[in-house]
Each structure stands twice: as structure tokens, then as C-alpha cells.
N, C-alpha and C positions, 0 to 999 in steps of 0.2 A: 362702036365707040360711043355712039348717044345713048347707046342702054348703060352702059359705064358710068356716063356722065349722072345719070336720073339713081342710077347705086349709092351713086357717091353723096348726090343731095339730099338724098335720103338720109343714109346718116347723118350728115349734118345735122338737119331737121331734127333727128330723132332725139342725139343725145343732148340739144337746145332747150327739146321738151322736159328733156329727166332733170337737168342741173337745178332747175328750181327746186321741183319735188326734193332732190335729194340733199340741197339746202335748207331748206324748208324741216327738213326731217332733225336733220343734223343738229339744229338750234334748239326743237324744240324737245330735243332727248333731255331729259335731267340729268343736272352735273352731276356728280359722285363726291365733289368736296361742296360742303357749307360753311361759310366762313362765322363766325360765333362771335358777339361782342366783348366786346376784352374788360375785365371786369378789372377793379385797382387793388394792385398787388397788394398783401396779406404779410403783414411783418411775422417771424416767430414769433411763436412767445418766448419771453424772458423771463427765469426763475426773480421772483421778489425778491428783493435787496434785505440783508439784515446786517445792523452796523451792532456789532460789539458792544459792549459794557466799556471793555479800554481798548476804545479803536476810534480815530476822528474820520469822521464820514460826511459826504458833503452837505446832509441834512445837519449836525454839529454846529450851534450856534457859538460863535468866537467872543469869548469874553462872558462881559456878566452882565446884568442889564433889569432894565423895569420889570417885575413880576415875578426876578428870581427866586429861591428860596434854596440854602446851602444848609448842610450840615456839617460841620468839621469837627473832628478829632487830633486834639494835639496834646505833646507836652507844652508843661506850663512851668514856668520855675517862680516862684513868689519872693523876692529879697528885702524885707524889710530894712528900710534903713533908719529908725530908731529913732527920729531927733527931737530935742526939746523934749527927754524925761525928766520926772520928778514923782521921788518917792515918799510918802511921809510913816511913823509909825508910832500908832494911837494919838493923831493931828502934829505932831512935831516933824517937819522936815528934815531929812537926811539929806546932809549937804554933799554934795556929789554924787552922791548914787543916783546909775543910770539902770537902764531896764534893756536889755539884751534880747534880741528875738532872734530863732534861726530861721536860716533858711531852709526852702523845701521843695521840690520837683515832682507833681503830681500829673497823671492826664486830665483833660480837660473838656469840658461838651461846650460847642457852642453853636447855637443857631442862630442863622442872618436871613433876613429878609430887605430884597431890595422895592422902594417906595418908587422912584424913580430911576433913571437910569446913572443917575449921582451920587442919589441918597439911600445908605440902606440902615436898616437898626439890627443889633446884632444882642443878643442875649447870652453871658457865659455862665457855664454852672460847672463849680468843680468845688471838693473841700480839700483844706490841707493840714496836716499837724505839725505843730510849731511848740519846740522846747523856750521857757522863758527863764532867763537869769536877767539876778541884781547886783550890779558890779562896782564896786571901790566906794569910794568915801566912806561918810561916816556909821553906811553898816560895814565895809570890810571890818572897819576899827571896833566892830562890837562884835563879829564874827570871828576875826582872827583869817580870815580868808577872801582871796580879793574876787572871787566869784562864788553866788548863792543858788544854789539849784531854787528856783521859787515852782515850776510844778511844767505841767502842759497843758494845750488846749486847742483844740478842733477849730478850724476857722470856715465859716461858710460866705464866700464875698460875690454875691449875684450883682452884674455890673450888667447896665442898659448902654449902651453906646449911639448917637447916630455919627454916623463918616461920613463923608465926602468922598470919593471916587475921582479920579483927576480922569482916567480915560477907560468910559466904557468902552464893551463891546470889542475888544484888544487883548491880546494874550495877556500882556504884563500892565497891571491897574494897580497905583498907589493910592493909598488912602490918607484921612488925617481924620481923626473925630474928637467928638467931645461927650462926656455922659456921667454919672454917677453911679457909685458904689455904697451896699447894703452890705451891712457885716454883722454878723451874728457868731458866736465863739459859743462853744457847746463840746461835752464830755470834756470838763476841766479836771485836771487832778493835780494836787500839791502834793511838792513833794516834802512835805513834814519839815522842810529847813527852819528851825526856831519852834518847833511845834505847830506851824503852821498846817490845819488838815484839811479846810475850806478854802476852795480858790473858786473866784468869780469874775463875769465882768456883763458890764452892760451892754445893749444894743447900741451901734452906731453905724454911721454911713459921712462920706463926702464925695466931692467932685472929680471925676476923673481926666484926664486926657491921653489921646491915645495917634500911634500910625505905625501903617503897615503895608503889605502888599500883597497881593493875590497874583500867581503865574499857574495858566491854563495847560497844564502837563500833558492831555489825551484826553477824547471826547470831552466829557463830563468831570473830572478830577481837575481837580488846582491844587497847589503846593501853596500855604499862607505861614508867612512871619508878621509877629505883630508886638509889639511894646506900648506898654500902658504905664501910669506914672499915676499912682491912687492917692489923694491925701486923706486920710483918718486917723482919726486920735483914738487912742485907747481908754478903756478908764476900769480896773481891775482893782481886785483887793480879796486879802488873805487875812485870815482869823484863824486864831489856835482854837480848841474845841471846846473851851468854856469862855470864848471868846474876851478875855481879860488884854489878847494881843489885835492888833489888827490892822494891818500895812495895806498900806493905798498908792497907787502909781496910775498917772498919767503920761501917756506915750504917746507919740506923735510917730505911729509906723507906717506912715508915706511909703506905701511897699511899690516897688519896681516888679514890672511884671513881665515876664517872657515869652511868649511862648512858640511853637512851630510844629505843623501839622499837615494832614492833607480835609480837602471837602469834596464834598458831590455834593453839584446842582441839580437838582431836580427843576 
């Protein structure tokens, strides 16, 4: 029995000795996982954005504004309304006879620059051709006819404008301006009524006033209507060809102006 007992202490003893060792061991084994510092996430990439010619994209500035610069292409309708003619021929005044201009519908250039976010100045350039007659009084009465073919002529009328803008930077922007008009009449031709085979006239210009509005259609394009109200006088005259004849007419063609187009802002 006491040699049992001295077996049994024995073990005891024994595996008291190992458990350290084999703890000991166990710790200092290297792990098999390493844990790695976590680095910050990595978006995709994203294909670059590209917005259209006519597409509003959120780069798309709304409205029209300081530094703009527009070009527009529109029709244009020019109505002269006539008033306060007077015709004479070789210094004697025809009493009644008026002086007749048509109208005419041509396209139209014009560039705008805005100064501030209010104020822009707009430049138009377009030409139009315009039939003129000399109607009733007392050349009917030497004519025999109440309307005189008197010829045509080319009209160049470059008009500076500066506007007012009531609301930048807004789809829909009204304007109001005020500016003058240069007019110049070139490639005249008579039409021989009376012998007449020289037709002329002089340079002239006046004041104009003008309003209108700009609406922002897709990206960069606007939709513009605009009405101008030109006052200018005329001052013409026609000679037969050994100039023995030679009729003179002052006209007052205050021409009403129309027009309606699209622009791109650059």
C-alpha cells in the first residue's frame, strides 16, 4: 500500500513538473494568423463625366450673367412705317405725294456681350432689300397712276444697343435697352419711272429703343424675341440721265423691327 501511495506521488509530482514546460512551449509557438493594419477603403474609379452640346448638366450655368458672350441667329422682319414724307421735283413740292417702303424678312447676326450681370451691349448685322414707291397727289396727277415704281435699294442698319436685364442668372430674363442706329443704303437701282435712271441717298443714323427676352432652352442655347422701334429719316433722290429731271424725297422710315431666333453662350 505505501509503495502505491509513493507511485501515485510520483505522478503527481511529475506531470506538475511538465505543465509549465508545456505551457511555456505552447505560447511561445508562433501563431499562424497576422493580423495586417487595415488601410482606408479605395473608391472605384468613375468614368469622367461629359455633358452634351444640348444636354443641362449640373456643371450648366442657369441664366446669363457677367462675362457672358452670346451669339444669335435669328429672323428679322424690318417694317417701315413711312411717316412724315415729302417729295419735291426739280425744288417744287408735290403736294401729297408720299414715299412707300416694303417690307422685308431677312436672317439676322447678332452678338451680345454681357458687362455686368444687368448690363450687356448687343451688336446686330443683317442687310435687307426694300422696293420704294411714290404714291398719290400731285405726281399721280402728272403720272396718270396712283402708284410710281421709283427703283430699290439695299439697306445696311448696324444698331449698338445697351439692355437692362431685369433677372439674371434665371431661365426666363426680360430686357428693355436703349441705342442707336447707322444706316447706309447701297446697290440702288431706278426703276426708269419718268426717265428716271439714278437713284441715291445719303448716309444716316438715329436713336433707337428696344425689349425683349432671353429663355434658357438646354445647356447653353436660349430661345430670344426682341422688338426694336428705329427712328431715321431718309433723304434720297433720282435724276434722268442728262439730269434735266431730279426728284428728292424725305422720309421718315421709323422702321419697326422683329425679330426671333436661337443663341449660344459661350
Amino acid at each position: 500500500m505505501k509503495n502505491i501511495r509513493k507511485l501515485a506521488l510520483s505522478a503527481v509530482l511529475g506531470a506538475s513538473a511538465l505543465a509549465p514546460v508545456a505551457g511555456h512551449a505552447q505560447t511561445a509557438a508562433p501563431s499562424t494568423y497576422v493580423n495586417a493594419p487595415l488601410a482606408a477603403p479605395v473608391a472605384p474609379a468613375q468614368p469622367k463625366g461629359h455633358c452634351g452640346i444640348f444636354e443641362t448638366c449640373a456643371s450648366t450655368k442657369i441664366g446669363l450673367g457677367r462675362g457672358d458672350f452670346m451669339i444669335r441667329l435669328s429672323a428679322v422682319g424690318v417694317l417701315p412705317e413711312d411717316r412724315d414724307s415729302k417729295v419735291w421735283a426739280n425744288g417744287a413740292a408735290l403736294t401729297g405725294t408720299r414715299v412707300k417702303t416694303t417690307n422685308q424678312v431677312m436672317p439676322e447676326l447678332t452678338f451680345e456681350y454681357f458687362v455686368t450681370d444687368n448690363i450687356s451691349l448687343d451688336l446686330i448685322a443683317t442687310s435687307t432689300r426694300h422696293e420704294v414707291q411714290a404714291n398719290g397727289g400731285a405726281l399721280s396727277a402728272l403720272t396718270g397712276t396712283s402708284k410710281t415704281d421709283v427703283g430699290s435699294a439695299w439697306v445696311l442698319p448696324p444698331t449698338v444697343t445697351v439692355a437692362w436685364h431685369f433677372r439674371p442668372h434665371k431661365r426666363l430674363n426680360p430686357y428693355v435697352g436703349i441705342g442707336g442706329t447707322f444706316m447706309w443704303f447701297h446697290n440702288m437701282n431706278a426703276s426708269g419711272a419718268l426717265g428716271l435712271s439714278k437713284l441715291n441717298s445719303g448716309f444716316t443714323g438715329g436713336p433707337s429703343i428696344n425689349a425683349g427676352v432671353d429663355y434658357q432652352l438646354v445647356g447653353n442655347w436660349f430661345f430670344n424675341f426682341d422688338v426694336k422701334q428705329m427712328f431715321v429719316r431718309m433723304h434720297a433722290w433720282a435724276e434722268n440721265s442728262d439730269e434735266s429731271l431730279k426728284v428728292k424725297a424725305h422720309d421718315s422710315l421709323d422702321p419697326t423691327v422683329i425679330s426671333a431666333g436661337i443663341a449660344y453662350r459661350f
